[in-house]
DSSP file (Angstrom, degrees, kcal/mol; ACC not computed):
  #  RESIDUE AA STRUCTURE BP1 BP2  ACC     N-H-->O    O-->H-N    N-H-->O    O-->H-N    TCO  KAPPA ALPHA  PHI   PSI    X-CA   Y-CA   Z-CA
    1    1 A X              0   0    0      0, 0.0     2,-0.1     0, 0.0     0, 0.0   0.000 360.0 360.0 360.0 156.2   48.2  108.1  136.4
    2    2 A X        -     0   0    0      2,-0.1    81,-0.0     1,-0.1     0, 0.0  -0.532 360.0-156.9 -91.1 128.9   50.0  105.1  134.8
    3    3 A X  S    S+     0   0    0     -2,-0.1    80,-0.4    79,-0.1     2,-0.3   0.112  77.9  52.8-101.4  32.7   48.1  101.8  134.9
    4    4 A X        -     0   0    0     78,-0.3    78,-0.2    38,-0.1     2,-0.2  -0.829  67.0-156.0-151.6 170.4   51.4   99.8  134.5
    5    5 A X  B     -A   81   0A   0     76,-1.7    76,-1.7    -2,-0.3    37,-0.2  -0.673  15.8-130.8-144.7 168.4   55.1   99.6  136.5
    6    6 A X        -     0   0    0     35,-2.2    34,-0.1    -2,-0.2    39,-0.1   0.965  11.2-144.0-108.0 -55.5   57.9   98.7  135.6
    7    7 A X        +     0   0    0     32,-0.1    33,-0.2     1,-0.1     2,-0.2   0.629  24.5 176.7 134.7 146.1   60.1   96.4  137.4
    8    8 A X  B     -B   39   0B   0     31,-2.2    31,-2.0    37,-0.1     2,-0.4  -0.601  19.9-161.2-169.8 110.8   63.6   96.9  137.4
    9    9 A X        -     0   0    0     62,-0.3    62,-4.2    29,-0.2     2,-0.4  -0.777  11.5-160.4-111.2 142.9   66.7   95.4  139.0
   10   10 A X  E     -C   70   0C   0     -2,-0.4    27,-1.4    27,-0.2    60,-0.2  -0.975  28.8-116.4-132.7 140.0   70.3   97.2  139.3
   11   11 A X  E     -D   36   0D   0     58,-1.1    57,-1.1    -2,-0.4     2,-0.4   0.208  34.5-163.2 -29.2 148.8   73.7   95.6  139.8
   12   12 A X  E     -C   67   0C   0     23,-1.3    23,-0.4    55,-0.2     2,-0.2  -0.809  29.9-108.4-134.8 178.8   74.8   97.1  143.5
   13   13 A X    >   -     0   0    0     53,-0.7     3,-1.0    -2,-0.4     4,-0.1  -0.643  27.8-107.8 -97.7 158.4   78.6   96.6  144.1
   14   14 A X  G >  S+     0   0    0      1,-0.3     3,-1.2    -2,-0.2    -1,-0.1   0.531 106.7  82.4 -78.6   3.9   79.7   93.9  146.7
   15   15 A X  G >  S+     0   0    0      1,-0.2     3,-1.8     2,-0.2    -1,-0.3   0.576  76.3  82.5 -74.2 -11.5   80.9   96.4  149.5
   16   16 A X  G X  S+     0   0    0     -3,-1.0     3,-1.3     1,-0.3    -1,-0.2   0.848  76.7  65.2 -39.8 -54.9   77.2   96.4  150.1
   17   17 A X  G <  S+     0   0    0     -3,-1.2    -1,-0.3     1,-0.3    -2,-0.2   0.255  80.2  74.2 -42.0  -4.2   77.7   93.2  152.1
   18   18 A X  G <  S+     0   0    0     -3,-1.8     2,-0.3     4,-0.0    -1,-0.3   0.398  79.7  98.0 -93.5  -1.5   79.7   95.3  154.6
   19   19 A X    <>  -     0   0    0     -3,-1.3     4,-1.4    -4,-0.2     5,-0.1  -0.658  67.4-152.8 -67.2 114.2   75.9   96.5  155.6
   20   20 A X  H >> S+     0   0    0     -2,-0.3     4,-3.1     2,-0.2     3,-0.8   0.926 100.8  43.5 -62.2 -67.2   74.7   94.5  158.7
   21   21 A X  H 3> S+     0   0    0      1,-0.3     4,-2.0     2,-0.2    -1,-0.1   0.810 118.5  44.5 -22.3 -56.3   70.9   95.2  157.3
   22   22 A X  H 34 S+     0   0    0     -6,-0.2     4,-0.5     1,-0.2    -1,-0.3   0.851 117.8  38.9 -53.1 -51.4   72.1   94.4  153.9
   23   23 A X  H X< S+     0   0    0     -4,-1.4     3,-1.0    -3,-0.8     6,-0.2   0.790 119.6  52.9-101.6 -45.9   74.3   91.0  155.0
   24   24 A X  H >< S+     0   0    0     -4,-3.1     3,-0.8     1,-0.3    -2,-0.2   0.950 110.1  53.0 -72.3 -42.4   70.7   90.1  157.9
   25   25 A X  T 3< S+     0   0    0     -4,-2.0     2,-0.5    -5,-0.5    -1,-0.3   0.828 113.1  41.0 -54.9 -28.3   68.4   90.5  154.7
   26   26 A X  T X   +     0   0    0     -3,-1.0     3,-1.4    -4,-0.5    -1,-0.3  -0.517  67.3 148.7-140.3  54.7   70.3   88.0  152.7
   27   27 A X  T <  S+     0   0    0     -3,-0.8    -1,-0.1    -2,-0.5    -2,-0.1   0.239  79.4  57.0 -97.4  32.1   71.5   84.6  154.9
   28   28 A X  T 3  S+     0   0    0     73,-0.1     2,-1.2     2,-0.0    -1,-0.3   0.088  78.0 133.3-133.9  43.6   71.3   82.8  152.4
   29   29 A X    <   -     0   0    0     -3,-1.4     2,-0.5    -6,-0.2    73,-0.2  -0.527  41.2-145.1 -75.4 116.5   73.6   84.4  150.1
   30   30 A X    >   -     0   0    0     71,-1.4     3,-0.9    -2,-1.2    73,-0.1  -0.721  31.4-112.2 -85.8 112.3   76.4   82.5  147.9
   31   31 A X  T 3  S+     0   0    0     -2,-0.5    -1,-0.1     1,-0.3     3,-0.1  -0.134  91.5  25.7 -67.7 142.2   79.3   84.3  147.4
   32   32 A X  T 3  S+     0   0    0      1,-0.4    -1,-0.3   -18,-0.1     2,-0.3   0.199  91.0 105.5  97.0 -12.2   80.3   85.5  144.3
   33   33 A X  S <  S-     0   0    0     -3,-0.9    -1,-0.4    68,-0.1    70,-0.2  -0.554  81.1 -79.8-106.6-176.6   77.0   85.7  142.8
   34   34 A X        -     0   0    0     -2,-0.3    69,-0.5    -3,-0.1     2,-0.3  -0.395  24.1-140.9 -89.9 162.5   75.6   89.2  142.5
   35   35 A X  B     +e  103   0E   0    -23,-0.4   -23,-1.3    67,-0.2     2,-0.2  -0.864  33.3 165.5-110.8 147.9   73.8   91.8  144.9
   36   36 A X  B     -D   11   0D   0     67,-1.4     2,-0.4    -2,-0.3   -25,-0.2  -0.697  30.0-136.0-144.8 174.0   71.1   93.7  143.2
   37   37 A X        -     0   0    0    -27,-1.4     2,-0.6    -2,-0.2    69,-0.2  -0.899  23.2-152.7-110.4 149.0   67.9   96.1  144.7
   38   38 A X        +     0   0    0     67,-1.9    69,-0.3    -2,-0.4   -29,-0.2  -0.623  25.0 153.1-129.2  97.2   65.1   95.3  143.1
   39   39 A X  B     -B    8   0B   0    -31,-2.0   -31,-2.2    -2,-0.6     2,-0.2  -0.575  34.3-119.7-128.5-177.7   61.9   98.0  142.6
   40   40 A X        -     0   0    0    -33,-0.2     2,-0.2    -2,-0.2    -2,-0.0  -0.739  32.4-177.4-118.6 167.8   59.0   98.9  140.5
   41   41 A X        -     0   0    0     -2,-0.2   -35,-2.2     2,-0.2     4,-0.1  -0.946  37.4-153.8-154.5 154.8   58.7  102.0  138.9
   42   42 A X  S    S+     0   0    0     -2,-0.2     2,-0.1   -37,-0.2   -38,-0.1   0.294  89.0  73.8-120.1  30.6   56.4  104.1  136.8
   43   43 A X  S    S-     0   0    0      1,-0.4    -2,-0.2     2,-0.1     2,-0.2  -0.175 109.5 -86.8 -82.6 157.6   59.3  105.9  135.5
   44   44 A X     >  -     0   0    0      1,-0.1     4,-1.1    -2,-0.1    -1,-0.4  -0.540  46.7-108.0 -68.9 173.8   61.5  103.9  132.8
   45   45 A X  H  > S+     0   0    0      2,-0.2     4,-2.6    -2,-0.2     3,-0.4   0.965 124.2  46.5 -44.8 -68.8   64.1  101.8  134.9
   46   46 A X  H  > S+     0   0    0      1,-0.3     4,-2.0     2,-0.2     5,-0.1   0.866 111.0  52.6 -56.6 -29.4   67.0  104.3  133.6
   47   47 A X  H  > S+     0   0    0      2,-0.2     4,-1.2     1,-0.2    -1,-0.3   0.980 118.0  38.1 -75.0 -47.7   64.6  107.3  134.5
   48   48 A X  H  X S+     0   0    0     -4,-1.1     4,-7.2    -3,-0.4     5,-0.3   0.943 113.6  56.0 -67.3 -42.2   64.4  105.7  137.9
   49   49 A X  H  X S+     0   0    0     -4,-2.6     4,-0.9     1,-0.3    -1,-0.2   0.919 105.4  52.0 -37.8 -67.8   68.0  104.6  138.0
   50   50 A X  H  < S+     0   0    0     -4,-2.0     4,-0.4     2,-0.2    -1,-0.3   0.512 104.3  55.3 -60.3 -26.0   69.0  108.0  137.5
   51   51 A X  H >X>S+     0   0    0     -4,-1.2     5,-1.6     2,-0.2     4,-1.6   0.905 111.1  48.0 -67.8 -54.9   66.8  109.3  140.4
   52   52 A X  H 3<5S+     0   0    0     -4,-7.2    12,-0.6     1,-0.3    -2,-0.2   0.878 106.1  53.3 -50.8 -38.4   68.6  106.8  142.7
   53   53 A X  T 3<5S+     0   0    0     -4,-0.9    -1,-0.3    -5,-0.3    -2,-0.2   0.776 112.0  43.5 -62.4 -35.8   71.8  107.8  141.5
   54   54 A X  T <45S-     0   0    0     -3,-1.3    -1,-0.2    -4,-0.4    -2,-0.2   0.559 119.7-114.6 -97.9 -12.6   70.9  111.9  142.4
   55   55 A X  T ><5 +     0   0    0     -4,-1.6     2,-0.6     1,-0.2     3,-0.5   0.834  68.6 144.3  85.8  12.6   69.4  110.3  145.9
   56   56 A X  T 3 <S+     0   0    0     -5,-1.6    -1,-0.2     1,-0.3    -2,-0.2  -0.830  72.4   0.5 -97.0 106.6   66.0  111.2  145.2
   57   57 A X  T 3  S+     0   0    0     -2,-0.6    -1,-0.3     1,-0.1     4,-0.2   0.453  95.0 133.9 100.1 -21.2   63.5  108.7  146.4
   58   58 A X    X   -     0   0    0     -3,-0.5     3,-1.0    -7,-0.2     5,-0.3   0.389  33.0-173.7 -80.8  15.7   66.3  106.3  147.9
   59   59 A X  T 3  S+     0   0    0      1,-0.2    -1,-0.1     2,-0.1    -2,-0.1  -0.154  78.7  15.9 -17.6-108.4   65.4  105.2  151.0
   60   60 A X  T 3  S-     0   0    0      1,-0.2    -1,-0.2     3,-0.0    -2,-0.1   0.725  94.6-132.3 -41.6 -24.7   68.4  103.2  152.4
   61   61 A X    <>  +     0   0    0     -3,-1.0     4,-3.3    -4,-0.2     5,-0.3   0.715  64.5 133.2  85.9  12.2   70.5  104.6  149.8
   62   62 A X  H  > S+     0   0    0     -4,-0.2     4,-2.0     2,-0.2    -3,-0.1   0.973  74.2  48.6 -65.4 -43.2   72.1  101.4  148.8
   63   63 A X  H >4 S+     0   0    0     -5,-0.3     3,-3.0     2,-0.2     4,-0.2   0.884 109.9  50.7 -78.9 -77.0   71.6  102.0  145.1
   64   64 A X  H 34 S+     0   0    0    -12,-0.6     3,-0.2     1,-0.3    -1,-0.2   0.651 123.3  31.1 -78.4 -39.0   73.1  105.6  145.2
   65   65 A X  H 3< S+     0   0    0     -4,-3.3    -1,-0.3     1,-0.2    -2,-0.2   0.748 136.7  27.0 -99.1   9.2   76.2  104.5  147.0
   66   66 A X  S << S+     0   0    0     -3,-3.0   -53,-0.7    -4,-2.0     2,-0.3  -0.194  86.1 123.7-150.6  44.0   76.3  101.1  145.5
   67   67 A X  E     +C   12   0C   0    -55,-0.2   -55,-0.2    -3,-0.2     3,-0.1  -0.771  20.8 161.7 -86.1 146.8   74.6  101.2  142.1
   68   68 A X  E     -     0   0C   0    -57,-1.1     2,-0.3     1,-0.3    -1,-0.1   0.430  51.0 -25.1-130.6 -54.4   76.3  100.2  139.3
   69   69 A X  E     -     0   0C   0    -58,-0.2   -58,-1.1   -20,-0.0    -1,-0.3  -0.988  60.5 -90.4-150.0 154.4   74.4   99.4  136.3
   70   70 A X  E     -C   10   0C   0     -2,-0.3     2,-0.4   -60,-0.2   -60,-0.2  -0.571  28.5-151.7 -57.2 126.4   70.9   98.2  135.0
   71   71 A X    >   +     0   0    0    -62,-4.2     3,-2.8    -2,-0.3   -62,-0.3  -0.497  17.7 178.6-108.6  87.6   70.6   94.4  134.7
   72   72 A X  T 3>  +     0   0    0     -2,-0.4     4,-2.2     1,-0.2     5,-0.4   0.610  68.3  69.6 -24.2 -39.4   68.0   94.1  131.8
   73   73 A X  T 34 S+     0   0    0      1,-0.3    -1,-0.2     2,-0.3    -2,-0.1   0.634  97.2  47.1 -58.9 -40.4   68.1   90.4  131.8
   74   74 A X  T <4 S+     0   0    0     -3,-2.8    -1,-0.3   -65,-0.2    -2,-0.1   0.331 125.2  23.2 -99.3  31.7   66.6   90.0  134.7
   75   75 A X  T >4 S+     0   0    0     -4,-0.1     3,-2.2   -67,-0.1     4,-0.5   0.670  97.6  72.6-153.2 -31.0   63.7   92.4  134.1
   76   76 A X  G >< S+     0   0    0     -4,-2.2     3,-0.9     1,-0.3    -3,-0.2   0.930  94.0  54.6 -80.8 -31.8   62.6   93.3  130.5
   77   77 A X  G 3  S+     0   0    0     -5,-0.4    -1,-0.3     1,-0.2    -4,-0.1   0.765 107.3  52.4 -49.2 -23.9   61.2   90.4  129.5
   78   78 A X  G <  S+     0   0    0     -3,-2.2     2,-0.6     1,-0.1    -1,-0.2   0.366  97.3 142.7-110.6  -2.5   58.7   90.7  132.7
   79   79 A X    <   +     0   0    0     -3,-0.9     2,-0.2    -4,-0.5    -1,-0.1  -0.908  36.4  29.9-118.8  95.7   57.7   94.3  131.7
   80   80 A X  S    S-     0   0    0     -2,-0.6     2,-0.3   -75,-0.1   -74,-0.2  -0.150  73.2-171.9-121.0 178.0   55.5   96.2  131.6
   81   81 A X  B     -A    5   0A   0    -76,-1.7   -76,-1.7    -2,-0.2     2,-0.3  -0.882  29.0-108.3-112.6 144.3   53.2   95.0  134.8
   82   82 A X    >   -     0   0    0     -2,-0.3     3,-2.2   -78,-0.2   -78,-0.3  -0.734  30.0-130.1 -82.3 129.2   49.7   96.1  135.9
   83   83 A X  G >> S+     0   0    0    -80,-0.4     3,-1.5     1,-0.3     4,-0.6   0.766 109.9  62.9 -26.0 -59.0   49.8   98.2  139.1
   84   84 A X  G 34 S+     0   0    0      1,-0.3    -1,-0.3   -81,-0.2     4,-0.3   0.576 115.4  34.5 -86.8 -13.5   47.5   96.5  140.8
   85   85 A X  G <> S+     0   0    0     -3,-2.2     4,-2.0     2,-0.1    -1,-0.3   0.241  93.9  98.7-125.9   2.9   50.2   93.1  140.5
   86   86 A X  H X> S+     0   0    0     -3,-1.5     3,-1.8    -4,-0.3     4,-1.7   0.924  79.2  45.2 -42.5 -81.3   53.4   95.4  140.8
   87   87 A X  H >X S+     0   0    0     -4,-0.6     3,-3.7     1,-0.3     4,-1.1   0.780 119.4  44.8 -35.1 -68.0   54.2   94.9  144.4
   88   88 A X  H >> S+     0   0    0     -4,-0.3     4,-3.5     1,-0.2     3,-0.8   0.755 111.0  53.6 -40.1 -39.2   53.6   91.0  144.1
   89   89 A X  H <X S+     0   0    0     -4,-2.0     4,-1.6    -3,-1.8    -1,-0.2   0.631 105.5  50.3 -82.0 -20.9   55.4   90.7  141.1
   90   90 A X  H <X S+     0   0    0     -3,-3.7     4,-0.8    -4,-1.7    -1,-0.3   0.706 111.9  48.6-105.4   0.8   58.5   92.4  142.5
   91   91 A X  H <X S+     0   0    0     -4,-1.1     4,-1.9    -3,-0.8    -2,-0.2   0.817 106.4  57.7 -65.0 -54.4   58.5   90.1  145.4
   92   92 A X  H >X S+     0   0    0     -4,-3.5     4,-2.3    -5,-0.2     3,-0.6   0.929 111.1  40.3 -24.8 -69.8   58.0   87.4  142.9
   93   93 A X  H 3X S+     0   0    0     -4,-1.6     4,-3.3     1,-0.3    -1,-0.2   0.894 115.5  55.5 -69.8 -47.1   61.6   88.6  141.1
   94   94 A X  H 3X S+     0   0    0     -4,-0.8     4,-1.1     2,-0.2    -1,-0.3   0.787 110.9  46.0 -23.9 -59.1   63.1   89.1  144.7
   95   95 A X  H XX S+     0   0    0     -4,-1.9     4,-1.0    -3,-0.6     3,-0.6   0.876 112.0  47.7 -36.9 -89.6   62.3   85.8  145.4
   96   96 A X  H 3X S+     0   0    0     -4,-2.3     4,-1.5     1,-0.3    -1,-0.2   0.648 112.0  45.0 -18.6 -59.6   63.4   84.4  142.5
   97   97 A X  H ><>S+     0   0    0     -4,-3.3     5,-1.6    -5,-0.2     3,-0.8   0.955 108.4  54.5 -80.3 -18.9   66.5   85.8  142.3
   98   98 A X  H <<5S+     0   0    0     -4,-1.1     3,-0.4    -3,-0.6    -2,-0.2   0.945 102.2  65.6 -50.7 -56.7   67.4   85.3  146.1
   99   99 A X  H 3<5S+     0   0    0     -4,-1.0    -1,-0.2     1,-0.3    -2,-0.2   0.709  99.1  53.4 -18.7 -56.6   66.4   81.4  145.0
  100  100 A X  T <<5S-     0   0    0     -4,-1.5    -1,-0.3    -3,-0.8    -2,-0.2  -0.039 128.3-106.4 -85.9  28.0   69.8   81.6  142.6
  101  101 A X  T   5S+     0   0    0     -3,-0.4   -71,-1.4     1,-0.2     2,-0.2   0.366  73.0 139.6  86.4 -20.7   71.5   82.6  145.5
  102  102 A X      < -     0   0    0     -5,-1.6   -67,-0.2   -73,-0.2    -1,-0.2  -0.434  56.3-107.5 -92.4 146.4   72.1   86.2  145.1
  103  103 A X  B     +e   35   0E   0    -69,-0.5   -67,-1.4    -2,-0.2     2,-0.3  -0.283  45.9 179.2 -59.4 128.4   71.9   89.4  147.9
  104  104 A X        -     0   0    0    -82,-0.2     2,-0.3   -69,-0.2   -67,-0.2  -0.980  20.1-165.7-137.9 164.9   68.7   91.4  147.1
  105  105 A X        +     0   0    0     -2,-0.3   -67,-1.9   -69,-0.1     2,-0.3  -0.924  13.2 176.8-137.8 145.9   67.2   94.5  148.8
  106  106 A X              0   0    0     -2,-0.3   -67,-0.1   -69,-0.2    -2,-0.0  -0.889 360.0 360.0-139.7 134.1   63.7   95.4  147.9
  107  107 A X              0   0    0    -69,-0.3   -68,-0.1    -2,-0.3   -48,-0.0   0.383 360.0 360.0 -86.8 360.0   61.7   98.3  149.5
């Protein structure tokens, strides 16, 4: 087993926001700025990406019907991560990016 994660966040399209769950998670979201999910992985990001995409693993399914692309920018720099600090660390980035205003979903 892998003693590192990955962290990885992907672009979701804004029809996401038509989601009560999605829209409850996220009241303090400024429109116009982006919706993302945000996970760990011990898969690459694209390997994972590509699972969401196929539905495998998604649990709400937001990324399979509302993925659009990896944004690298907000994640490669922060990667790779030690398991044992994954979870925090992708609360951390959640956080963070919620901070700049934008809709995140996180598992």
């Amino acid at each position: 087993m892998s003693r590192t994660r990955n962290l990885y966040v992907i672009r979701l399209d804004e029809a996401v926001l038509e989601d009560s769950r999605f829209r409850k998670e996220n009241p303090g979201y400024e429109p116009g700025k982006p919706c993302v999910y945000v996970g760990i992985t011990s898969r690459t990001p694209e390997e994972r990406f590509a699972q969401h995409q196929r539905g495998e693993k998604a649990g709400k399914g937001y990324v399979t019907k509302y993925g659009q692309y990896l944004m690298k920018r907000q994640y490669e720099h922060r990667n790779p991560v030690a398991t044992a600090e994954a979870e925090d660390k992708e609360r951390a980035l959640a956080e963070a990016l919620r901070r700049k205003g934008f809709a995140v979903w996180q598992r």
